[in-house]
C-alpha positions, 0 to 999 in steps of 0.5 A, a space after each residue: 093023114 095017116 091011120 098010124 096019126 088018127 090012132 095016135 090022137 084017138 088013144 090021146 083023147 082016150 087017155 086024157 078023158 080016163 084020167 081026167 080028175 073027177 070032182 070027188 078027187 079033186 076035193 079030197 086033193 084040195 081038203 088033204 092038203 088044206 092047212 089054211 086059206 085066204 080068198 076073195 068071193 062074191 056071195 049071192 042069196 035068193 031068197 023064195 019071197 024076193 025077186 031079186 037077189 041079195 049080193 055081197 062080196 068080201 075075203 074069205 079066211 080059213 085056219 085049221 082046225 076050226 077057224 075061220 073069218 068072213 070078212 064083208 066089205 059090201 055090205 059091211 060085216 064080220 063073222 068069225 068062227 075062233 074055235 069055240 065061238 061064232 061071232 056075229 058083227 053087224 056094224 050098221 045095226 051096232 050089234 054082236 050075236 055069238 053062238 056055239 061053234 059047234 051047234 051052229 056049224 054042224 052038217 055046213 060047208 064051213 065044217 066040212 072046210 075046217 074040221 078035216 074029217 072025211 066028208 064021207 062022215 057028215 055027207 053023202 058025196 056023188 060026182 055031178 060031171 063037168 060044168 063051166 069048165 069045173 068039176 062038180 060034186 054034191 054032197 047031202 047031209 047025213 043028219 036029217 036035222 041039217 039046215 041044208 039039204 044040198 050043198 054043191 061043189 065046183 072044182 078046177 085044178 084042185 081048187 074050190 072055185 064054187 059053192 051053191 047051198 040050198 036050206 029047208 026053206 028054199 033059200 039058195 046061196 052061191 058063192 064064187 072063190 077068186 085070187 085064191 091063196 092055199 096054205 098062207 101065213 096067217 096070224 092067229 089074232 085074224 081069227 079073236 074076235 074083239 067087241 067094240 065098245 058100246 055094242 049090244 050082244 045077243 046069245 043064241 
């Protein structure tokens, strides 16, 4: 093989690893041109005092500003967020709890996914490389009262594909996106939160 095709395929290799997209461009991409989304994900907690970890699994819902829909099929549950209220549904215990929006939210993922605001402004943002095939970022809350104290993220193409979170009290919850759809139609009245009847509501 020639020098001419050895320089060739070194300045290629270069070139693709300077330009490669880091984890950091890829979510300001994904979040600046996020209007609304639809996604499939699997959700696994660990907490410190069990050896074995909870898992769920459901779609995932997203319009902004300020809404969004968590829709568990196993176990069976309903948290929707309508741009004032979260609204909390367990049908197994037969119950509803509500609670501010804002208060709930504050310094969380999901206010980072539907508010629009730089995340700069609520996170401290740093690259953590290549990983799995995805590109991860990490962000710590600014605000020393958040429930979190670190919040991982993972993209490839753009597209949020993992997010790990770990609270005060050592719980660490993962999630993992698939069949994601960026900027679909969806109606309004996914996101209005109808109590059934005979149900009990708590207010936090």
């Amino acid at each position: 093989m020639s020098m001419k095709y050895i320089a060739a395929g070194f300045t290629l290799l270069f070139s693709s690893s300077l330009f490669a997209a880091t984890g950091t461009q890829q979510m300001d991409r994904f979040l600046n041109g996020l209007n609304s989304l639809e996604s499939d994900f699997d959700q696994t907690v660990y907490t410190p005092d069990q050896q074995q970890p909870i898992r769920s699994r459901g779609t995932f819902y997203l319009k902004r500003p300020g809404k969004f829909r968590w829709d568990y099929s196993v176990p069976k549950q309903l948290i929707v967020a309508d741009g004032s209220q979260i609204w909390l549904y367990d049908p197994d215990l037969e119950q509803v709890s509500v609670q501010s929006q804002s208060s709930a939210l504050e310094g969380t993922p999901a206010m980072l996914l539907i508010s629009g605001e730089p995340v700069s402004k609520t996170f401290q943002v740093s690259d953590q490389g290549s990983s799995q095939g995805m590109e991860w970022v990490e962000l710590i809350p600014r605000n020393p009262e958040s429930q979190f104290v670190r919040i991982r993220l993972a993209f490839n193409d753009d597209l949020l594909q993992r997010m790990q979170m770990e609270d005060k009290f050592g719980q660490r919850t993962r999630f993992r996106f698939t069949d994601i759809r960026v900027n679909p139609d969806l109606a309004d009245d996914l996101f209005y939160f109808e109590r059934p009847d005979d149900v009990d509501i708590f207010n936090q």
